[in-house]
C-alpha positions as CSV (number, residue, x, y, z in Angstrom):
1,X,-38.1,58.9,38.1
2,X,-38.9,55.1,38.4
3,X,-38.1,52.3,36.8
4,X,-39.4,51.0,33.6
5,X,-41.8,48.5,35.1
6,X,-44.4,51.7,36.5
7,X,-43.9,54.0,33.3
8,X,-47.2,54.3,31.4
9,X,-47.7,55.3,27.5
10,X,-50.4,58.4,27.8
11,X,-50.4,58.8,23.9
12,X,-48.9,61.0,21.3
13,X,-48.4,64.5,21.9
14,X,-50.1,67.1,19.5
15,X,-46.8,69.4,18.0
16,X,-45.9,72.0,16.0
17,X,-42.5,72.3,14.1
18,X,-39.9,74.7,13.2
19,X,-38.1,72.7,10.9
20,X,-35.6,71.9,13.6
21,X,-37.6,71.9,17.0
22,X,-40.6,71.4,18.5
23,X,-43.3,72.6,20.6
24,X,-46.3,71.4,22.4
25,X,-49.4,73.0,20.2
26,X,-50.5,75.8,21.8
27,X,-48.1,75.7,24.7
28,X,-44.6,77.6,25.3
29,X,-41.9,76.9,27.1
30,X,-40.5,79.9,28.8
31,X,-41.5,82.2,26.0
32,X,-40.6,79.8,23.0
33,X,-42.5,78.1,21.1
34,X,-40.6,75.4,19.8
35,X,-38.3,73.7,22.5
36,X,-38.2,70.3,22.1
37,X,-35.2,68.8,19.8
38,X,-35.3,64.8,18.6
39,X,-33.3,63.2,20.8
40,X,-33.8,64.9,23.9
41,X,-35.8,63.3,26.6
42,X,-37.7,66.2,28.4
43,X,-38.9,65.3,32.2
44,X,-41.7,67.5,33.1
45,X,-43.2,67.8,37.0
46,X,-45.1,70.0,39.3
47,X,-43.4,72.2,41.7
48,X,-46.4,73.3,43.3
49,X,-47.5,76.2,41.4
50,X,-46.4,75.8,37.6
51,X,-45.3,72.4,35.6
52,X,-41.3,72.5,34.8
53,X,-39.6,71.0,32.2
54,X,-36.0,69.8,32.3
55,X,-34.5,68.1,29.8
56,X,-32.1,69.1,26.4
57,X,-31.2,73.0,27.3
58,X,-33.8,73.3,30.0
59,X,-33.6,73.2,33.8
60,X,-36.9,73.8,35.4
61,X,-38.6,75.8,32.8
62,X,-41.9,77.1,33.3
63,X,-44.6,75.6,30.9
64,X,-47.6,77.9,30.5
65,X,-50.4,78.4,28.0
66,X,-51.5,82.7,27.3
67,X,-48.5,83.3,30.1
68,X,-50.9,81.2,33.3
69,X,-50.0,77.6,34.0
70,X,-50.8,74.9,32.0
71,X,-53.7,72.3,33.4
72,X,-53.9,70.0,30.2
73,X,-51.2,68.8,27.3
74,X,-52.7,68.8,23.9
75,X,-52.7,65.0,22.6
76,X,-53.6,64.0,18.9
77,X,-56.3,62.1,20.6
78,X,-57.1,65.3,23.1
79,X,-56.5,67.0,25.7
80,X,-54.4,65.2,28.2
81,X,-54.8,66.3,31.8
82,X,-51.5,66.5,34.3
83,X,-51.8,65.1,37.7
84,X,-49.8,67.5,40.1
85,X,-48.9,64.3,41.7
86,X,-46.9,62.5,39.1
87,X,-43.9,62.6,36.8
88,X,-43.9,62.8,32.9
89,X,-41.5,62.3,30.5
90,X,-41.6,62.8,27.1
91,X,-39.4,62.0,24.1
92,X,-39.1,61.6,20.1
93,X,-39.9,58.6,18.7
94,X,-38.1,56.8,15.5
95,X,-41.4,57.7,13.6
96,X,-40.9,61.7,14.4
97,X,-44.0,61.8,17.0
98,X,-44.1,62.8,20.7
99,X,-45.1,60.3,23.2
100,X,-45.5,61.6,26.7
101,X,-45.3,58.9,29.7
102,X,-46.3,59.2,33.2
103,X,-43.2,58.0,34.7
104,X,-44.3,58.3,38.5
105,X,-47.1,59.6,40.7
């Protein structure tokens, strides 16, 4: 990933809770629903055919939407789409929110 200085705020990811974890609306993460733990900072990039997430539990987990691969992230402002080209991270803030960054790319 690269440094600080090329990172970019994309917005605030749109979420559902379990109570404990999270999950991208609409969105699963190897089968589950609800993935993402506070605290965890979750690197997500293409491999060429699907987006992977890594990050908490997960190495290279397949991100998909009805079981096909995911072409947008659902953002409280919209739909956010990924360029196959570039890095994302995305992490908890103090607040309780989601922001994703494009990291590289």
């Amino acid at each position: 990933m690269s440094d600080v200085d090329a990172a970019m705020a994309m917005g605030t990811l749109d979420t559902v809770s379990d109570g404990v974890r999270d999950g991208l609306a609409g969105l699963r993460l190897d089968g589950h629903a609800y993935w993402m733990v506070p605290g965890d900072v979750y690197a997500i990039r293409h491999d060429g055919l699907d987006w992977l997430v890594s990050g908490g539990v997960w190495r290279d987990a397949r991100l998909t939407v009805g079981g096909q691969p995911v072409f947008r992230v659902p953002m409280t402002h919209g739909g956010e789409a990924l360029w196959t080209g570039a890095e994302y991270q995305a992490h908890c803030t103090i607040s309780g929110d989601w922001e994703l960054w494009r990291v590289a790319g």
